[in-house]
C-alpha positions as CSV (number, residue, x, y, z in Angstrom):
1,X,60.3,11.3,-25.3
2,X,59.7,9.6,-28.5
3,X,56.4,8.6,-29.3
4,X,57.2,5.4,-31.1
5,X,58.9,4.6,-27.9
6,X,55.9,5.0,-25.7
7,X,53.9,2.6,-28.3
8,X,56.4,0.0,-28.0
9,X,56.6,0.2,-23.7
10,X,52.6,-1.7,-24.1
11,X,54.0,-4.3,-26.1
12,X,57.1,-5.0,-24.0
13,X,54.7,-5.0,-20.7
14,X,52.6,-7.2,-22.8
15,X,55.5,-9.6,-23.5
16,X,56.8,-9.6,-20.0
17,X,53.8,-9.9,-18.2
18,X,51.7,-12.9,-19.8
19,X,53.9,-15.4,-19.5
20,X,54.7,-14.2,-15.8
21,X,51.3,-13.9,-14.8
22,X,50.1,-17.9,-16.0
23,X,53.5,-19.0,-14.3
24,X,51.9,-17.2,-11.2
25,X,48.7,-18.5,-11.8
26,X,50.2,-22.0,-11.6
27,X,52.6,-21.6,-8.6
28,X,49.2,-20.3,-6.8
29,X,47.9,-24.1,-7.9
30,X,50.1,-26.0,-7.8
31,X,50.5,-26.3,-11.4
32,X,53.8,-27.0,-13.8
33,X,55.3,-24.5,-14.3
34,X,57.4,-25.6,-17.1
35,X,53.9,-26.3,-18.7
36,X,53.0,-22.7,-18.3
37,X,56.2,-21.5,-19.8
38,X,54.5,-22.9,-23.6
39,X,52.2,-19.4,-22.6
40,X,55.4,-17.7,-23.8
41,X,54.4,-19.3,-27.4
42,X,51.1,-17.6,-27.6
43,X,52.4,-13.7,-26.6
44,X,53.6,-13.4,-30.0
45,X,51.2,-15.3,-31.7
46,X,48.1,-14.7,-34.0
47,X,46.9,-12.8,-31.4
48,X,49.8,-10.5,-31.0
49,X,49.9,-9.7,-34.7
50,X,46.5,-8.7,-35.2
51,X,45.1,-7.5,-31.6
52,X,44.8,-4.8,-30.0
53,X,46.6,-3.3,-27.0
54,X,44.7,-2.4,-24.6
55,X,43.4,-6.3,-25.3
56,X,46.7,-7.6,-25.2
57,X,47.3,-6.2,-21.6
58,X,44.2,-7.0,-20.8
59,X,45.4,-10.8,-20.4
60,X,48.0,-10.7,-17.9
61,X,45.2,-8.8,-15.7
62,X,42.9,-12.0,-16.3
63,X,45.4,-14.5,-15.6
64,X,45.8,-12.8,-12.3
65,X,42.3,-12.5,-11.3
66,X,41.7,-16.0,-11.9
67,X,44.7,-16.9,-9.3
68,X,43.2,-14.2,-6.9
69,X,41.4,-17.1,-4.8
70,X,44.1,-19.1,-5.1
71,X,45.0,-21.1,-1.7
72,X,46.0,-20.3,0.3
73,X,44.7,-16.7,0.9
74,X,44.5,-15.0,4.0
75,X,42.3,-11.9,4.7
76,X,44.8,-9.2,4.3
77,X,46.3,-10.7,1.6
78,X,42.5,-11.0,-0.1
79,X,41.8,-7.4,1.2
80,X,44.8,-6.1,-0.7
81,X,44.9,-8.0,-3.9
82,X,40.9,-6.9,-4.2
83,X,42.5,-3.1,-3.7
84,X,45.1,-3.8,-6.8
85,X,41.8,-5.1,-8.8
86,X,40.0,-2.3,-8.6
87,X,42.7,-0.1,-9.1
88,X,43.4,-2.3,-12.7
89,X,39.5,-2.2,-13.3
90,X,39.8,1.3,-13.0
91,X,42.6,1.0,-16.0
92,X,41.0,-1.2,-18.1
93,X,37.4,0.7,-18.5
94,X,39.6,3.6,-20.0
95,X,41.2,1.6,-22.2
96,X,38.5,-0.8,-23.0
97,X,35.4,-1.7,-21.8
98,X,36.3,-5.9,-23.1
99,X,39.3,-5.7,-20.8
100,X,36.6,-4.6,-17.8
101,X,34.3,-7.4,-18.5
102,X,36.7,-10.1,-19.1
103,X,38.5,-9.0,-15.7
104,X,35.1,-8.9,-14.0
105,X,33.9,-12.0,-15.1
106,X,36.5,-14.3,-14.5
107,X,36.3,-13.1,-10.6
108,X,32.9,-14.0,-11.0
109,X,33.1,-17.3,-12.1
110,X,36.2,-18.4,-9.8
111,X,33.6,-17.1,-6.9
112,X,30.9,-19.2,-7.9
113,X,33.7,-22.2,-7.6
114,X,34.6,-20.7,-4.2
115,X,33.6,-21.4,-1.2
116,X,30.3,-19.5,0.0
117,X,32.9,-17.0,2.4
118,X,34.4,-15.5,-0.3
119,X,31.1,-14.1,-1.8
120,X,31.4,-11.1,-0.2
121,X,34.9,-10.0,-1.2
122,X,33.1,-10.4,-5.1
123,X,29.7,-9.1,-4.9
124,X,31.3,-5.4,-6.6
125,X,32.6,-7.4,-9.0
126,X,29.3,-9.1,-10.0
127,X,27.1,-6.1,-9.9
128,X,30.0,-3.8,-11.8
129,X,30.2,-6.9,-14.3
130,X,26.4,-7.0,-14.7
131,X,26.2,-3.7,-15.2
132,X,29.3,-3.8,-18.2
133,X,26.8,-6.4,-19.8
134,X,24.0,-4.5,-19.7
135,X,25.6,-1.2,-20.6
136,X,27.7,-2.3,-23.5
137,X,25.6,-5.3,-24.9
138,X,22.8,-3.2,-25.6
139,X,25.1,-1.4,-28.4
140,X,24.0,-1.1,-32.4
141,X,25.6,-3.7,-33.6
142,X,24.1,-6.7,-34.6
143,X,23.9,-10.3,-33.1
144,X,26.1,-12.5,-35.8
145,X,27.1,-15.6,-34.8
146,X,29.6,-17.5,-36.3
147,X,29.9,-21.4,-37.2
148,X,31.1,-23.4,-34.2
149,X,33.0,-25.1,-36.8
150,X,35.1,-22.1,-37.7
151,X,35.2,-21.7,-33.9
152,X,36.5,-25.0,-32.9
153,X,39.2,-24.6,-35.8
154,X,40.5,-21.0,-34.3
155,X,40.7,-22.5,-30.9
156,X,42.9,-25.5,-31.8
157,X,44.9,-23.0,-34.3
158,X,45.5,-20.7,-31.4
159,X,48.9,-21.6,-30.3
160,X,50.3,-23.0,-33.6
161,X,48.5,-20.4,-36.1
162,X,52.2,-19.2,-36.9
163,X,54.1,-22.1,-37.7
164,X,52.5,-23.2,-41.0
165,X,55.7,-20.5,-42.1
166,X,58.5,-23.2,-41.4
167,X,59.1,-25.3,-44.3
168,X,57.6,-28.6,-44.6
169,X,54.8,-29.9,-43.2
170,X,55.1,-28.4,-39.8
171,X,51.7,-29.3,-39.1
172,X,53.0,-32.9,-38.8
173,X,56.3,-32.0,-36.6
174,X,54.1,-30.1,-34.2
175,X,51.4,-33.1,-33.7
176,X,54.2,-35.5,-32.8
177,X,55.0,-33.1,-30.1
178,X,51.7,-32.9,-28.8
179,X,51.3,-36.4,-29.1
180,X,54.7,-37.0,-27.3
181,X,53.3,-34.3,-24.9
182,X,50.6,-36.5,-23.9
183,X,52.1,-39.7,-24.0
184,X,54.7,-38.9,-21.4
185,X,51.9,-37.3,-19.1
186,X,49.6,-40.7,-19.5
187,X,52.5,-42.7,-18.6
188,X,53.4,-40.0,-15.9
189,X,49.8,-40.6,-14.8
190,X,49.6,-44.6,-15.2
191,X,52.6,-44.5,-12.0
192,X,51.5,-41.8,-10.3
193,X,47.5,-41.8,-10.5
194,X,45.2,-38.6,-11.9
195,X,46.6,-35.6,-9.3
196,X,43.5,-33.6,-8.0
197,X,43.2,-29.9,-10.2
198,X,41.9,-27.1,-7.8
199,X,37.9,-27.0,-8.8
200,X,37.7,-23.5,-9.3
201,X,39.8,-23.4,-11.6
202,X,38.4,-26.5,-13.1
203,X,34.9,-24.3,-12.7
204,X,36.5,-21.6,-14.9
205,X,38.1,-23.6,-17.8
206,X,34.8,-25.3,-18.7
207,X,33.1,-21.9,-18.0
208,X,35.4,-20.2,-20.7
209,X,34.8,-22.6,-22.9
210,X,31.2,-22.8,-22.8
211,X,31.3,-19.2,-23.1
212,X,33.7,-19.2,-25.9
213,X,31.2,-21.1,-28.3
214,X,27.7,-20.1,-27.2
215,X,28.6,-15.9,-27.1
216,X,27.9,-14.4,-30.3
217,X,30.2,-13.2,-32.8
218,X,29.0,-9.6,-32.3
219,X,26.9,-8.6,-28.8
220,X,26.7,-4.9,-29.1
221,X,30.1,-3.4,-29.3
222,X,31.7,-6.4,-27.7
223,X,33.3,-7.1,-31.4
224,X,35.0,-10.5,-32.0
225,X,34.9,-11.1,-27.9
226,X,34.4,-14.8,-28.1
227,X,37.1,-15.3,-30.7
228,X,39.4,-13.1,-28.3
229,X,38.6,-15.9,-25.9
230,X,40.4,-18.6,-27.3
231,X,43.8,-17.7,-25.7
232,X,42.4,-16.8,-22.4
233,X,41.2,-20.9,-22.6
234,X,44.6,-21.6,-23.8
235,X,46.3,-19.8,-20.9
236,X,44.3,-21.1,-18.0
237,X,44.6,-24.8,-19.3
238,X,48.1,-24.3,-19.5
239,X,48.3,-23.0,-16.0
240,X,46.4,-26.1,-14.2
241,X,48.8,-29.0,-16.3
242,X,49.6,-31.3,-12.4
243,X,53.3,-31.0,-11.8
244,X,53.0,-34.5,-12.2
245,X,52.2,-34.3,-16.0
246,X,55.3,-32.6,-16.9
247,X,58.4,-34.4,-15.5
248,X,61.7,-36.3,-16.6
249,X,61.6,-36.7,-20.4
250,X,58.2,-34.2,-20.5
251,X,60.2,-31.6,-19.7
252,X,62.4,-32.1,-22.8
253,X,59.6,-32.3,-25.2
254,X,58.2,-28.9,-23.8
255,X,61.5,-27.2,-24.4
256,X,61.6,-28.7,-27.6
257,X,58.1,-27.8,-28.3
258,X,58.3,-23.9,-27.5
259,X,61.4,-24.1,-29.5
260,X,59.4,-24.9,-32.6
261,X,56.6,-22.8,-32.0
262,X,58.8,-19.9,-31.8
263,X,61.4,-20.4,-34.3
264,X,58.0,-20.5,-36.5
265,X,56.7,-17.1,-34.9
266,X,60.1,-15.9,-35.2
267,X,60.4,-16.6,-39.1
268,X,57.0,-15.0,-40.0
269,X,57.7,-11.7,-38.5
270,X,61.0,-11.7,-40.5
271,X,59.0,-12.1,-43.7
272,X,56.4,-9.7,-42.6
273,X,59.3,-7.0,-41.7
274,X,60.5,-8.0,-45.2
275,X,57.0,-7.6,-47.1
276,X,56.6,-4.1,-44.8
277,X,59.7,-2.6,-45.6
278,X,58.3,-0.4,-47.9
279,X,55.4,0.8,-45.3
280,X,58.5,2.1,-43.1
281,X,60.1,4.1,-46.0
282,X,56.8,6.0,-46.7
283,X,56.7,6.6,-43.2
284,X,60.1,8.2,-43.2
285,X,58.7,10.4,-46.0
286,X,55.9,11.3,-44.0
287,X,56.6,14.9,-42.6
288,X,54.7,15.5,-38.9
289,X,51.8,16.7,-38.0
290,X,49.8,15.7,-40.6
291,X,46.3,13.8,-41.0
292,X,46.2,10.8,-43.1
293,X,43.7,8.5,-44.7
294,X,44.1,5.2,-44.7
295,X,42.9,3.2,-47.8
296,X,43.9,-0.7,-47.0
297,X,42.2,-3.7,-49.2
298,X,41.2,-7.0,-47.1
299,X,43.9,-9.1,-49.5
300,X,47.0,-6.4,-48.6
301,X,49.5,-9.5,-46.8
302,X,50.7,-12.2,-48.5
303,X,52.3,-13.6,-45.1
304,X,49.7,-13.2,-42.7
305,X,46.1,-13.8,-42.8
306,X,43.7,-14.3,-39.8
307,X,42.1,-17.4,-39.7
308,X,38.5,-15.9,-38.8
309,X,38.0,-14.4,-42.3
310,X,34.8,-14.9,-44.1
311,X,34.9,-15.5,-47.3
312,X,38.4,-14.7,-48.1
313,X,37.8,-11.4,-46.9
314,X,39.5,-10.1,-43.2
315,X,38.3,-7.3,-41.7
316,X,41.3,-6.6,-39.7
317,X,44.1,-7.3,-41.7
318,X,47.6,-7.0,-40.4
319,X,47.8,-3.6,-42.3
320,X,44.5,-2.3,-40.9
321,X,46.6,0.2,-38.6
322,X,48.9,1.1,-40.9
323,X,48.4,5.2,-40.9
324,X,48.0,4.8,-37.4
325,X,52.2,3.1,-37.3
326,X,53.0,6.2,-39.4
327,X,51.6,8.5,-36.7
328,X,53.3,7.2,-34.2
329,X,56.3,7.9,-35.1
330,X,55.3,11.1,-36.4
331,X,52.4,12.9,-34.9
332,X,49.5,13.6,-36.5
333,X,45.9,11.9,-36.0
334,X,44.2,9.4,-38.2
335,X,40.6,7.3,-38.0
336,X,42.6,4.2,-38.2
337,X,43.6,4.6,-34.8
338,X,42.2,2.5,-31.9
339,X,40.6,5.1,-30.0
340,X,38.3,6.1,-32.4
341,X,35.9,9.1,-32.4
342,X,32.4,7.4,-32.7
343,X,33.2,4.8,-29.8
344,X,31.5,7.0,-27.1
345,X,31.9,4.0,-24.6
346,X,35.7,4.4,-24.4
347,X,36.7,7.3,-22.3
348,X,39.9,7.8,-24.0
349,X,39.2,8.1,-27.2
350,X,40.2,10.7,-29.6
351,X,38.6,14.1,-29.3
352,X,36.4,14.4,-32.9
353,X,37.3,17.3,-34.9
354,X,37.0,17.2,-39.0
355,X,36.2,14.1,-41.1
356,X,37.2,11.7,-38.1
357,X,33.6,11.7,-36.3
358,X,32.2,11.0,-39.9
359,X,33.8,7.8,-40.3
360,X,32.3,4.9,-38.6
361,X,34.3,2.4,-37.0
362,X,33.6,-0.2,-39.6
363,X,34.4,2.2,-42.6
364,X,37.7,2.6,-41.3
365,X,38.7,-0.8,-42.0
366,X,37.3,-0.7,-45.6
367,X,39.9,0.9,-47.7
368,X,37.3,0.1,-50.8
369,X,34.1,1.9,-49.7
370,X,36.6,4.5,-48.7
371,X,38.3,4.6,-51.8
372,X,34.7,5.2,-53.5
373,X,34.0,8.2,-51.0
374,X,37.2,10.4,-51.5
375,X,35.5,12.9,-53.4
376,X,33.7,14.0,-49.9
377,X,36.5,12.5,-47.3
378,X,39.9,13.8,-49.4
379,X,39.3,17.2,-48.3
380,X,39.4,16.6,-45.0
381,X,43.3,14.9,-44.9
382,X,47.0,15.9,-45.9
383,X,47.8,12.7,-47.2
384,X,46.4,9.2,-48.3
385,X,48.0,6.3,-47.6
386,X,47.3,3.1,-49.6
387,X,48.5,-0.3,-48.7
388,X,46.6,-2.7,-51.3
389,X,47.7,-4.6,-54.4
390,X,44.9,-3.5,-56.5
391,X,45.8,-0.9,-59.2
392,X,42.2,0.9,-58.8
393,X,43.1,1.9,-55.4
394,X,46.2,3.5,-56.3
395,X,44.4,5.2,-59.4
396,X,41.5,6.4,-57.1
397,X,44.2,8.1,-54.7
398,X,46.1,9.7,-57.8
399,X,43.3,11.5,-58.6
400,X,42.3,13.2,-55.8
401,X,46.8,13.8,-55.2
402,X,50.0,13.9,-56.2
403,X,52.0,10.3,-55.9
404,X,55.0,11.2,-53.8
405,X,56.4,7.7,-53.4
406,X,55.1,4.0,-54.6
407,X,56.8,0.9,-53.1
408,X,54.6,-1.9,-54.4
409,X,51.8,-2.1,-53.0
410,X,52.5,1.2,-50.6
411,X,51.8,4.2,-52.0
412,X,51.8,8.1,-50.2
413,X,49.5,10.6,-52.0
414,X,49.7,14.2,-50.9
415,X,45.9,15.6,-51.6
416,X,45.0,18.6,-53.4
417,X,42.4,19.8,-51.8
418,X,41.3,21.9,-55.0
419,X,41.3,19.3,-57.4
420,X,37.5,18.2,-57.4
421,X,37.1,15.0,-59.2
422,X,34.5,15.1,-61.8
423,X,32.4,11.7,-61.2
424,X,32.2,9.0,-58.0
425,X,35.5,6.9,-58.1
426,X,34.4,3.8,-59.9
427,X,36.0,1.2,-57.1
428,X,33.7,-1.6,-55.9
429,X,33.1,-1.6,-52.0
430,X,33.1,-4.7,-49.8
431,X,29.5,-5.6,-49.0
């Protein structure tokens, strides 16, 4: 059994799943479905290319929750769907705690929409969720919250962040099809009246979205959780567009609009496949087994840059998991990888063993205070991998190796653990 292959049976899930789940969500409602099929625009979106996966299949298990209340329900039906939730809350604690809270709190707030009967079926929920909140948001990390501004620009973003790579002002082409979008539901609506939206669902939008702005930026270890909630607000609105809103001509714009949006999707992972050709042939080269250091600068993509950066600088870049790619295919164990050592609230993650528990999670993603540690960290690895345009990386790697291969800004280092570099490595960290 290959293990790239059992990395890329998430993804496909992933892919399958999110669209099905809102087209669920709005047969449970009532809903277009032909407006929830534009969800199939936003699996392989900004979020896609820089997420995570337990996250990722995290949001098909949202979208169901929120439909779990759905009319019409009957007892056994509720009784067994609530079985299935636990089951997938069960999943989602060992992959991630967000994924647990996320689920957990959208059954909370589509019972507070509910009718009073229903409270029972969702008092776990509320006690496991307030217990999730408690537990996690009393982590280390700091409260830092970011500019509502920059918020409000990442949630209108969301489900076009890819197409500014089709030539032309796409930007332009992509408002005249919302605009068109709208127009033919007003007039839609001028005929047929405003069709009633189910008002728990109603309940939950304006719930996400009040939560999406007022959560900090960091809570604990609940890391970039109200960013992450921008496509959850996206999904659900999608899923409760009236039937009525999306008929005749509307149909044609919406086929015309996903066509856009994906053609756009579709033509920046072509470039990035292009710029990351060289990633693959080093991991080729890479024999199996080994442990690997990642060194990757903010500024390593020239395609693909996430649009809640501060200050030019992105913590997660697209190549932020780069050693971790390598080792999939592989074998071998790096601190790049998602289930890192020092998260002791996630279950699954890696047993610590060497250098990996030494590396906090926020190091791993700063291939420049790493670069300036190697003469303690080198030691501890078979090879360094550097993804990162700036020559002093490269030259801070050489020294502490031997360059086996260089592909522009890729470059695999085999270490010599007996070379002992005579001063500090004079590269500048991120602040």
């Amino acid at each position: 059994f290959e293990p790239g292959l059992a990395a890329r049976i998430p993804l496909l899930l992933y892919v399958i799943l999110l669209p099905l789940s809102v087209v669920h969500l709005a047969s449970r409602t009532g809903a277009s479905r032909w407006a929830a099929l534009l969800s199939f625009g936003l699996v392989f979106g900004d979020l896609y290319l820089l997420g995570f996966i337990p996250y990722l299949l995290g949001l098909p298990l949202v979208m169901w929750a929120a439909s779990l209340w759905a009319p019409p329900t009957r007892p056994r039906q509720v009784v067994g769907q609530g079985v299935l939730l636990v089951v997938a809350g069960l999943v989602a604690l060992l992959l991630h705690p967000l994924v647990l809270l996320t689920l957990l709190g959208v059954v909370v707030v589509v019972t507070f929409a509910g009718p009073r009967r229903q409270w029972p079926f969702a008092a776990p929920a509320i006690l496991a969720a307030i217990g999730v909140i408690v537990h996690y948001g009393s982590g280390a990390g700091s409260f830092d919250f970011i500019s509502p501004a920059t918020k409000l620009v990442y949630l209108v973003r969301a489900p076009i962040a890819l197409v500014d790579a089709l030539p032309g002002s796409a930007w332009m082409f992509h408002a005249a099809m919302w605009l068109a979008l709208a127009g033919a539901a007003c007039l839609r609506m001028r005929s047929a009246g405003l069709p009633p939206v189910e008002r728990r669902h109603r309940f939950l939008l304006v719930a996400l979205v009040v939560a999406y702005f007022a959560l900090p930026f960091r809570a604990g270890d609940a890391i970039f959780f109200d960013l992450r909630l921008a496509p959850v607000v996206w999904l659900l609105a999608l899923a409760m567009v009236p039937r009525s809103f999306v008929s005749g001509a509307a149909k044609v714009v919406v086929v015309l609009f996903l066509t856009v949006m994906l053609v756009g999707q579709i033509t920046v992972h072509r470039r990035f496949a292009a710029e990351s050709a060289g990633l693959a042939d080093l991991c080729e080269s890479l024999p199996p087994g080994k442990k690997v250091l990642g060194l990757i600068s903010p500024e390593a993509s020239d395609t693909l840059q996430p649009v809640y950066s501060r200050e030019g600088w992105a913590p997660f870049s697209p190549y932020a998991h780069a050693p971790s790619v390598c080792l999939t295919e592989r074998g071998g164990r790096s601190p790049t990888m998602t289930f890192h050592p020092s998260l002791t609230w996630m279950p699954l993650r890696l047993v610590p063993g060497d250098d990996l528990e030494d590396i906090g999670i926020a190091d791993v993603f700063d291939g420049l205070r790493l670069a300036s540690q190697l003469d303690q960290r080198a030691r501890h690895y078979d090879y360094l991998l550097v993804v990162s345009k700036l020559d002093a990386m490269h030259d801070a790697a050489g020294r502490h190796g031997t360059a086996l291969a260089r592909h522009g800004r890729f470059g695999l280092y085999a270490v010599d653990r007996e070379v002992e570099a005579e001063a500090p490595d004079a590269v500048e960290s991120n602040p």
